[in-house]
C-alpha positions, 0 to 999 in steps of 0.5 A: 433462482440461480444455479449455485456453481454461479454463485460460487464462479462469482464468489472466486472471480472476487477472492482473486481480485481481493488477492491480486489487491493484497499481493499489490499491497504488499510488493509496494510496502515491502519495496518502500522498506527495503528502499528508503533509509534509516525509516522504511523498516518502520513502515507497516503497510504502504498502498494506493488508494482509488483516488492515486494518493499513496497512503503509508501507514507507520508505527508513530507519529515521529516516524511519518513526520520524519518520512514526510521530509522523504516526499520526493525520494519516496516519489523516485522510489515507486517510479521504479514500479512505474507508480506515480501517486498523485499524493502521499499521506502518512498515518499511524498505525493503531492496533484495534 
């Protein structure tokens, strides 16, 4: 039986590790919308997955159509945070 102020040490060692994700996540989206033109304020959340593949998550389909033309500036762009996907998918974002 384990002693309950180990099960709540573990318990905050993942909430900081969920929170430096989420404060990850959003430092990249807010930079990619402030830093690409025209597009970037419609760019919902913007994120590495385990795989390096940046994911950017857009409010419609002609946006991320529009912003795969921006591939190689959107590269430039996240090498100022020293991030180098591999990759760069486009989604739309849908409301569940």
């Amino acid at each position: 039986m384990k002693h309950i102020s180990e099960i709540i040490g573990k318990g905050f060692k993942k909430i900081d590790n969920f929170s430096d994700v989420l404060k990850d996540k959003t430092l990249l989206t807010k930079y990619l919308q402030k830093n690409i033109d025209t597009y970037g304020k419609y760019i919902v959340a913007a994120y590495l997955n385990e795989r390096n593949t940046l994911i950017i998550e857009t409010q419609s389909n002609e946006i991320s159509a529009r912003l795969r033309y921006e591939d190689s500036n959107i590269k430039k762009i996240c090498s100022h945070l020293d991030i180098n996907p591999k990759k760069i998918k486009f989604r739309t974002y849908t409301k569940s």
